[in-house]
C-alpha positions as semicolon CSV with decimal commas, in nm:
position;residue;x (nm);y (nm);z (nm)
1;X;2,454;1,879;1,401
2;X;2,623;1,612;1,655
3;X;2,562;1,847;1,971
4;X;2,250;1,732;2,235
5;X;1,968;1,947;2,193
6;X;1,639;1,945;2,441
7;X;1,344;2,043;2,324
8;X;1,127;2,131;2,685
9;X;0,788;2,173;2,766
10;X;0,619;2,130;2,422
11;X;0,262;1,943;2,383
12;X;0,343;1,617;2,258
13;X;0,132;1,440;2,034
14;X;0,252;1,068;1,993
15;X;0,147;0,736;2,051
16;X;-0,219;0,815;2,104
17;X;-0,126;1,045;2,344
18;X;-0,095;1,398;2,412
19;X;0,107;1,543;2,714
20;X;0,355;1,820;2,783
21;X;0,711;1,678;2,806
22;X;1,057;1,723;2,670
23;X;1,271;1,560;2,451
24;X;1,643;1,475;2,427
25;X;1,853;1,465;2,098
26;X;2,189;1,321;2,057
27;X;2,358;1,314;1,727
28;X;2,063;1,156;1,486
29;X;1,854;0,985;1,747
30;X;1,629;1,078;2,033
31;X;1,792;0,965;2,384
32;X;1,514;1,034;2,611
33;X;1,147;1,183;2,651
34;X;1,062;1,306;2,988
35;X;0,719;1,371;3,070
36;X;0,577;1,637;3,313
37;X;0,799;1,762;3,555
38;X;1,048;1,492;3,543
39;X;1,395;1,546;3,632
40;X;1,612;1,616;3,305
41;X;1,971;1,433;3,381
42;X;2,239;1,596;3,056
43;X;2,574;1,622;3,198
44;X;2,694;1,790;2,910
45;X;2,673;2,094;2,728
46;X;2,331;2,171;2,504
47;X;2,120;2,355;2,282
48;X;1,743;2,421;2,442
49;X;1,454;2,480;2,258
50;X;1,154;2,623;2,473
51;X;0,886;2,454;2,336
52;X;0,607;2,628;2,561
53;X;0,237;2,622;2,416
54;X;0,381;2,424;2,087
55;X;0,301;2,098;1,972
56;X;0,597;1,841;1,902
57;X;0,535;1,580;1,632
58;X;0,689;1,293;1,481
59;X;0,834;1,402;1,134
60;X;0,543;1,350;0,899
61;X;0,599;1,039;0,653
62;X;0,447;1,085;0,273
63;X;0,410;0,790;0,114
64;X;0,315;0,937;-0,203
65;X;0,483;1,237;-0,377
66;X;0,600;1,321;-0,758
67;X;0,895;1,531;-0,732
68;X;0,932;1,524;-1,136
69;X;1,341;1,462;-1,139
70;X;1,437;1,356;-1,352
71;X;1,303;1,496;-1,648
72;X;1,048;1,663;-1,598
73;X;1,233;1,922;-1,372
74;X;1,064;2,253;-1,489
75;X;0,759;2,156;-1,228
76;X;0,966;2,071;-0,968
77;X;1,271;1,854;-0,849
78;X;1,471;1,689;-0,532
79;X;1,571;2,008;-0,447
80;X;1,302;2,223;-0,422
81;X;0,975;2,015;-0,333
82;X;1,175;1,872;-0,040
83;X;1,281;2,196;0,089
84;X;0,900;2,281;0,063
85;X;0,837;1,941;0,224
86;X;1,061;1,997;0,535
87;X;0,892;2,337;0,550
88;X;0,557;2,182;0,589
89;X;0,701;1,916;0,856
90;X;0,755;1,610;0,638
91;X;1,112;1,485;0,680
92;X;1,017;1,116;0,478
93;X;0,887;1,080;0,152
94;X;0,844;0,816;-0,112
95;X;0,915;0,913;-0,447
96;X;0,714;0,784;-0,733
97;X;0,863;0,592;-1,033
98;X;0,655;0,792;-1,312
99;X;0,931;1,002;-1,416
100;X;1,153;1,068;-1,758
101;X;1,263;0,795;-1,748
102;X;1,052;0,604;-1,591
103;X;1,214;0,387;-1,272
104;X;1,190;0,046;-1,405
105;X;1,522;-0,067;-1,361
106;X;1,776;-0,120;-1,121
107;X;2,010;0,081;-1,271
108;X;1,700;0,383;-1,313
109;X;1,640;0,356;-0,930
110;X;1,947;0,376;-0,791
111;X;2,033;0,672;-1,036
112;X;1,702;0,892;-0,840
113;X;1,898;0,780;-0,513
114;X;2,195;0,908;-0,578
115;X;2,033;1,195;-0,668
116;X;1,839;1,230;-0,353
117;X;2,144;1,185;-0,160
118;X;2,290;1,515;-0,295
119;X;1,940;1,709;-0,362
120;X;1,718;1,653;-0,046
121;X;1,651;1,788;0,281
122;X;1,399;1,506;0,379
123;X;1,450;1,147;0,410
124;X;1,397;0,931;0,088
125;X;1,268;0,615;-0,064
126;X;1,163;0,551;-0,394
127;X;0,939;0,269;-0,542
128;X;0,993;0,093;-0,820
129;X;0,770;0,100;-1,140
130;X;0,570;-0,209;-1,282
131;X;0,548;-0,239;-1,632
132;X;0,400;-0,533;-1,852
133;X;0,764;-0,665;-1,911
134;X;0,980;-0,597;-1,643
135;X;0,945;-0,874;-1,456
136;X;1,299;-1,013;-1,364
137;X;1,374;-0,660;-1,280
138;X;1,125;-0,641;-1,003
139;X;1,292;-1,007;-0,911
140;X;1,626;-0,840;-0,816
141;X;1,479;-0,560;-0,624
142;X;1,629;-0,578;-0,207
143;X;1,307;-0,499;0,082
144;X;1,545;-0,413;0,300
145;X;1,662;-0,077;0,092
146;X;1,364;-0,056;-0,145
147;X;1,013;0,053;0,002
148;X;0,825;-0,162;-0,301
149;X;0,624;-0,159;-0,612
150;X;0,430;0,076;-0,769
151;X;0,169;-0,048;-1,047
152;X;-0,098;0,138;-1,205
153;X;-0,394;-0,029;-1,241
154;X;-0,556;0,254;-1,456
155;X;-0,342;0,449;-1,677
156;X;-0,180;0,785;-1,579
157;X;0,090;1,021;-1,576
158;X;0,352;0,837;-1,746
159;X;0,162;0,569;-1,926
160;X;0,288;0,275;-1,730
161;X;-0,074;0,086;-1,746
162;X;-0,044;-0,230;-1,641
163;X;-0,291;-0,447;-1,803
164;X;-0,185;-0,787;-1,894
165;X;-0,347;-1,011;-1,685
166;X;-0,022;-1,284;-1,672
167;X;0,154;-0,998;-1,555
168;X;-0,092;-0,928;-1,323
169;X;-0,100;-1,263;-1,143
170;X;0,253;-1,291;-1,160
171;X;0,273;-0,979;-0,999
172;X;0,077;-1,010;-0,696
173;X;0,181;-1,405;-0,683
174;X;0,556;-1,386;-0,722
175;X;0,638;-1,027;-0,585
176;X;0,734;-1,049;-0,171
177;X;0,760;-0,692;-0,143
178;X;0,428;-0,432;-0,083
179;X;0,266;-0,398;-0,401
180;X;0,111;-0,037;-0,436
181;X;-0,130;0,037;-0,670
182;X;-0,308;0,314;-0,835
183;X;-0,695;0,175;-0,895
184;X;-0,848;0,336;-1,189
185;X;-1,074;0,130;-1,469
186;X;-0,937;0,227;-1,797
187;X;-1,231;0,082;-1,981
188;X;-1,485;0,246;-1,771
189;X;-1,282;0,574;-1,814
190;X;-1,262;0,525;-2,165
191;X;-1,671;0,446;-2,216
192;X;-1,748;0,732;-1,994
193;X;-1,502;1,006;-2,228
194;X;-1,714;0,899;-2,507
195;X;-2,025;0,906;-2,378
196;X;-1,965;1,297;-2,285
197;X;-1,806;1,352;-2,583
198;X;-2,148;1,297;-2,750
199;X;-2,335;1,500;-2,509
200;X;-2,077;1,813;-2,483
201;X;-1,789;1,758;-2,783
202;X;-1,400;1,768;-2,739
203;X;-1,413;2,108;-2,462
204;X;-1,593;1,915;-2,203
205;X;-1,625;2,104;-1,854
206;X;-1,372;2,013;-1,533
207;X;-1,695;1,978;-1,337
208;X;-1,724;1,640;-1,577
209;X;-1,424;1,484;-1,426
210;X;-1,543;1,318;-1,149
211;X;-1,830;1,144;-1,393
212;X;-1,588;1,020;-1,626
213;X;-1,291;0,913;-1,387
214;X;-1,611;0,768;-1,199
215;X;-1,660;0,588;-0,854
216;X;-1,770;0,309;-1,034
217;X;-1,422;0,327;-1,208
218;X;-1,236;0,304;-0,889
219;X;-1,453;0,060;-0,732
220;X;-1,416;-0,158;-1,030
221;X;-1,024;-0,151;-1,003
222;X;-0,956;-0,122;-0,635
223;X;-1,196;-0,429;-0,638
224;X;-0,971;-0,654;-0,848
225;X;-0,662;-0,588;-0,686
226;X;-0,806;-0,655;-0,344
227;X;-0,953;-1,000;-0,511
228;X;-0,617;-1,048;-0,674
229;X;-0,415;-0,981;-0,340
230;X;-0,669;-1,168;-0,134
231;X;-0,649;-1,499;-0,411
232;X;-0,262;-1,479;-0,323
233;X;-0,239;-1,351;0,038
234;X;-0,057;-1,015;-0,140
235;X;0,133;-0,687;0,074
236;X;-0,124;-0,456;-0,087
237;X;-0,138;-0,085;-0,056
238;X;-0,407;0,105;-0,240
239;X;-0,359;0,427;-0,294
240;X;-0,576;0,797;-0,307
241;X;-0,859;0,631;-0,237
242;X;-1,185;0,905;-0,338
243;X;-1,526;0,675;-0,301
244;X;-1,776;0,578;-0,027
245;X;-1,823;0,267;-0,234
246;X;-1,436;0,193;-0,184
247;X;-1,471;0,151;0,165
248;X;-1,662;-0,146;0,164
249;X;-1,323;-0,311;0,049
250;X;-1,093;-0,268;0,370
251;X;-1,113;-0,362;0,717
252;X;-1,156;-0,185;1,048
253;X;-1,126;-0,448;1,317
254;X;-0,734;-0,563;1,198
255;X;-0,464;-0,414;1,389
256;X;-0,250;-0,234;1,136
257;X;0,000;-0,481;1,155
258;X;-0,203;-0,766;1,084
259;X;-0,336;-0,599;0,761
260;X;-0,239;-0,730;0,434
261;X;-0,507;-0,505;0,262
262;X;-0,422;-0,145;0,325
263;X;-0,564;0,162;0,210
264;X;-0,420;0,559;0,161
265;X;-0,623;0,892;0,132
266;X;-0,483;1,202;0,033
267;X;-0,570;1,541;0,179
268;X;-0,733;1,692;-0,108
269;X;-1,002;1,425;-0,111
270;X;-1,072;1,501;0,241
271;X;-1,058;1,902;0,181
272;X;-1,245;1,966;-0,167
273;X;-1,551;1,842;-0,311
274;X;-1,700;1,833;-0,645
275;X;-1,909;2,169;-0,587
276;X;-1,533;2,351;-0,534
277;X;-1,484;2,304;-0,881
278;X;-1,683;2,619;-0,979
279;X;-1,427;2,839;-0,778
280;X;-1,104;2,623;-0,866
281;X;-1,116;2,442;-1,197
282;X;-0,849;2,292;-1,317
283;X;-0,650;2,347;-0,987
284;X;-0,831;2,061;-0,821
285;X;-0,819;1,818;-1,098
286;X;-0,634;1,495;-0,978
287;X;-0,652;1,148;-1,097
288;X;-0,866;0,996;-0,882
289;X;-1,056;1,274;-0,902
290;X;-1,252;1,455;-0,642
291;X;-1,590;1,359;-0,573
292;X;-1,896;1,441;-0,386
293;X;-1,947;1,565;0,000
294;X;-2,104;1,219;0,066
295;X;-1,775;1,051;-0,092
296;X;-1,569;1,329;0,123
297;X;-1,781;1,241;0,418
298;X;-1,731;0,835;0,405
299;X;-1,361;0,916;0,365
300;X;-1,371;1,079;0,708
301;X;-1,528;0,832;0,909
302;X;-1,335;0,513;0,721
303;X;-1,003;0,720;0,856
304;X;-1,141;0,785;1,201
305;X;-1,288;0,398;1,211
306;X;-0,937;0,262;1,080
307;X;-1,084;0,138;0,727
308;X;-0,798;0,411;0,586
309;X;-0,489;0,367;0,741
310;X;-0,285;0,657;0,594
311;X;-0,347;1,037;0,456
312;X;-0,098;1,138;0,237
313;X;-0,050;1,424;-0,061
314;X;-0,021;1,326;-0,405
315;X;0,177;1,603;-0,486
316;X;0,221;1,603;-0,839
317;X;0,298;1,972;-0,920
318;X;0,262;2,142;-1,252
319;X;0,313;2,468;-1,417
320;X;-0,001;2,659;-1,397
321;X;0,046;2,700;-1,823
322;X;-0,013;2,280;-1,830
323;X;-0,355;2,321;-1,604
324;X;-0,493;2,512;-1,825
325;X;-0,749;2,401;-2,121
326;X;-1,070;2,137;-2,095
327;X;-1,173;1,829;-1,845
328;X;-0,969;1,635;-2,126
329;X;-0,647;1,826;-2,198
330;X;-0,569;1,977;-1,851
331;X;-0,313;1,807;-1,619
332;X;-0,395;1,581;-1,364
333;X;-0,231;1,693;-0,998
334;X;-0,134;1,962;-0,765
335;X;0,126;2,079;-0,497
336;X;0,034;1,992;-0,141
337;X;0,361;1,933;0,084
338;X;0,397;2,188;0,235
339;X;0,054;2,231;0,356
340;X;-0,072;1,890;0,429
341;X;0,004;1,908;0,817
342;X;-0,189;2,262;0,838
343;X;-0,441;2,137;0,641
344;X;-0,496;1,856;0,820
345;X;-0,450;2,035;1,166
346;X;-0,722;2,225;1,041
347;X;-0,967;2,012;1,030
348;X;-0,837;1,892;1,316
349;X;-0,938;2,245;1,474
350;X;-1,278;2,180;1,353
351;X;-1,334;1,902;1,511
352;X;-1,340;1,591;1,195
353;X;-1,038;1,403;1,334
354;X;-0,817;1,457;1,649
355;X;-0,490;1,537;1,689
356;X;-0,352;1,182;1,787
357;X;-0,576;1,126;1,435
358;X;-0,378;1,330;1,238
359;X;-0,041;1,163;1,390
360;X;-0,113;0,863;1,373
361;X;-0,243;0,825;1,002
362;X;0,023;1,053;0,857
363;X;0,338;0,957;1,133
364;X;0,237;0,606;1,273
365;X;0,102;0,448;0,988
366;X;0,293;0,494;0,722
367;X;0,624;0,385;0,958
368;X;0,351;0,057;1,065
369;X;0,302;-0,059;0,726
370;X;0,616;0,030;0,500
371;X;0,826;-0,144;0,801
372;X;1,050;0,185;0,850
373;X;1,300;0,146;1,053
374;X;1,324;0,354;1,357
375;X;1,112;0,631;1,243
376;X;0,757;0,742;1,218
377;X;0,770;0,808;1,689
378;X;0,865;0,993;1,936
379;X;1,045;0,743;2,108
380;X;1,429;0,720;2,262
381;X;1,644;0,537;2,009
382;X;1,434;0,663;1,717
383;X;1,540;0,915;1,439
384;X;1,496;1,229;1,584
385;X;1,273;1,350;1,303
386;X;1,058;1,586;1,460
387;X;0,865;1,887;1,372
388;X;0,727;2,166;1,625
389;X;0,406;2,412;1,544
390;X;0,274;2,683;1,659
391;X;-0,109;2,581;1,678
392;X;-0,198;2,926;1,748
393;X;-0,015;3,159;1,459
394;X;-0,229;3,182;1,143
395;X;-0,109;3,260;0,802
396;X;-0,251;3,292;0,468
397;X;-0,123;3,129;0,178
398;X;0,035;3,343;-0,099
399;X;0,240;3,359;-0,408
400;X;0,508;3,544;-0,150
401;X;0,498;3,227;0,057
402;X;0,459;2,923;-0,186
403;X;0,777;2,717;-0,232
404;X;0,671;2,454;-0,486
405;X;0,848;2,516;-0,809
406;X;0,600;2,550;-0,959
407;X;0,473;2,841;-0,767
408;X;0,096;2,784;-0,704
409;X;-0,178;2,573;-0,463
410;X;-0,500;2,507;-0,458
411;X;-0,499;2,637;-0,081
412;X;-0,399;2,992;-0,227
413;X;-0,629;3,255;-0,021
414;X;-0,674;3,004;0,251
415;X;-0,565;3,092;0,629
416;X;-0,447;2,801;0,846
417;X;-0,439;2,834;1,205
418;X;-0,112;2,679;1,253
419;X;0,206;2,718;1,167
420;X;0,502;2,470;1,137
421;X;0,816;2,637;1,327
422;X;1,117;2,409;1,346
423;X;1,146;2,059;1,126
424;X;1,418;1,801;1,257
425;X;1,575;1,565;0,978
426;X;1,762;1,284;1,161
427;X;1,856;1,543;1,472
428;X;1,936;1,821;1,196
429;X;1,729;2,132;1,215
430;X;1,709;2,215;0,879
431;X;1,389;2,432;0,886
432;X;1,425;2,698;1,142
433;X;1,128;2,957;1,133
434;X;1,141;3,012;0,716
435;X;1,548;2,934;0,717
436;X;1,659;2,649;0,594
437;X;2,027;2,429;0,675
438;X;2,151;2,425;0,307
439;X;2,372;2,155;0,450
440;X;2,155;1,893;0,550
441;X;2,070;1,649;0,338
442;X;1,829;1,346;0,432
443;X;1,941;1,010;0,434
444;X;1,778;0,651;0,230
445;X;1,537;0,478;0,476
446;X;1,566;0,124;0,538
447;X;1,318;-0,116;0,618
448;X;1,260;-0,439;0,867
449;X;1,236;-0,768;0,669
């Protein structure tokens, strides 16, 4: 869409800020943001959007999805979890390396680009796996087109464990990029699946999940990759972050872009708690899993005192056959995309974080830290990837409303008070009101070096 559109009089949450304004688009940028009653100078033709009583965001920016392609396409693929993304007001993601096969290659990631480039509505990036031998490969790897590394410090979907400790070092010594990890003590986990073994046998309960993938397992890995990227002044980015004792390892009193240490929450650690696991099961399992209210509670305040710097999803869908079955044999994940920003606006209506909060730790943020270029604001000469809500109509998830793949969420049965209207993707409206532009397509982010 290369004609100016102006969105007017919305309630525009950016920058810390919130204050009714509009906004100009021309082509794939943003030209100008008026505030108030200022003057609005277009001298040619447009579209306008009356924004009135609606909140305009930045696009939200997920720096941590599964969309299963390739292989593993029967849960969900490019196609489908980003049109549920752009529903749900994300118009970035970053795409995980944990698929079949696994991105640990040159060759392997640019194959899931050129596949996003003809699959997705949403803006793309996608990090490349560490393994224990693919060294040189991570080497060859370009920051300015590549949004980093991925290692799993605690095995998981995938099996891409990385646990040799010359790897390790290397790693977090040699590597320039942002080195993301997932924290998870695989001895610890191991010890603790024994130990309940013995107490319960092979069918051990879900409600056991967050005792065996303990705190004390997180702690104990999140711990030594801080040490590690703290020995060698390391980019590190923790991710899903579920324990009060966790937060002892980050700062609050570093500007964002003085951080080296950086940590992510996802919304399901700041929604559930290990008492919703009598109503839910197996829906709620995720690796981390979820913990206690206390754990939920120090999660809160380290993202409203700047400990966590991002909130992100997770979303690792599966088919509601592979949840099924023990705390052992279940699947590890859910779908969240396309309700992270109601979710989180939600709590945002009851008061845990505000709404420059909620911008700034799933817009701001991520753009801060991963170095995107041009995106992540509302700001003229930006991407114009915006999305506009209705913070006043309330829905109810449903089967008839789900888009995942998969066709299931945890948040099935819950009403949201907002509703995401219109999603922007580079000046495209591609989400209009439940329609979507079947001929948008996002485009590869790039990043400052």
């Amino acid at each position: 869409m290369n004609s100016i559109q102006l969105i007017r009089n919305a309630t525009i949450v950016n920058d810390g800020r919130t204050f009714v304004g509009s906004v100009v688009i021309v082509g794939k940028r943003i030209k100008s943001v008026y505030e108030g009653n200022e003057t609005i100078d277009i001298s040619e033709p447009y579209i306008e959007i009356d924004a009135t009583g609606l909140l305009l965001l930045p696009g939200i920016i997920d720096d941590q999805v599964h969309f299963r392609d390739p292989g593993l396409t029967h849960k969900g693929d490019l196609y489908t979890e980003s049109r549920a993304a752009v529903a749900g007001g994300i118009t970035s993601f970053f795409e995980m390396p944990n698929t079949k096969p696994q991105a640990t290659t040159i060759d392997l990631l640019e194959e899931k680009y050129t596949a996003a480039s003809i699959k997705s509505f949403a803006n793309y990036s996608f990090l490349m796996g560490v393994t224990n031998d693919n060294f040189d490969e991570l080497k060859k790897l370009n920051p300015r087109n590549v949004a980093g590394v991925k290692m799993f410090m605690g095995s998981s979907t995938g099996n891409m464990l990385v646990d040799n400790e010359k790897t390790l070092n290397r790693v977090f010594s040699e590597i320039p990029l942002l080195i993301v990890t997932h924290c998870e003590d695989e001895v610890t986990i191991k010890q603790n699946i024994e130990h309940y073994k013995q107490l319960l046998g092979e069918d051990i309960p879900i409600e056991y999940h967050p005792l065996i993938r303990s705190a004390e397992a997180c702690y104990k890995s999140s711990s030594y990759a801080v040490e590690l990227a703290t020995k060698y002044n390391s980019r590190l980015h923790v991710f899903h972050l579920s324990s009060a004792k966790e937060m002892a390892l980050f700062s609050s009193d570093i500007p964002l872009k003085e951080k080296r240490i950086t940590a992510e929450v996802c919304v399901h650690h700041l929604w559930f708690t290990d008492a919703d696991y009598a109503k839910y099961g197996n829906r709620i399992k995720w690796n981390p899993a979820i913990k206690t209210e206390s754990d939920r509670l120090a999660l809160i305040d380290a993202v409203n005192s700047n400990k966590i710097d991002v909130i992100a999803t997770d979303h690792a869908p599966h088919l509601l056959s592979e949840k099924e079955g023990s705390c052992l044999t279940a699947a590890s994940g859910g779908p969240l995309v396309q309700h992270s920003l109601v979710a989180m606006l939600q709590l945002a209506n009851q008061g845990v974080f505000s709404l420059e909060k909620v911008v700034e730790k799933m817009c701001h943020a991520p753009a801060e830290l991963f170095r995107i270029e041009k995106r992540g604001y509302i700001r003229p000469g930006y991407f114009a990837d915006l999305v506009l809500v209705d913070p006043n109509r309330s829905w109810v998830v449903d089967t008839d409303n789900i888009l995942y793949k998969c066709g299931w969420s945890p948040f099935e049965g819950t009403r949201f008070d907002a509703s995401v209207l219109q999603t922007w993707v580079n000046g495209n409206l591609v989400y209009d009101n439940g329609q979507f532009d079947e001929s948008v397509r996002g485009e590869r982010l790039l990043f400052e070096c």
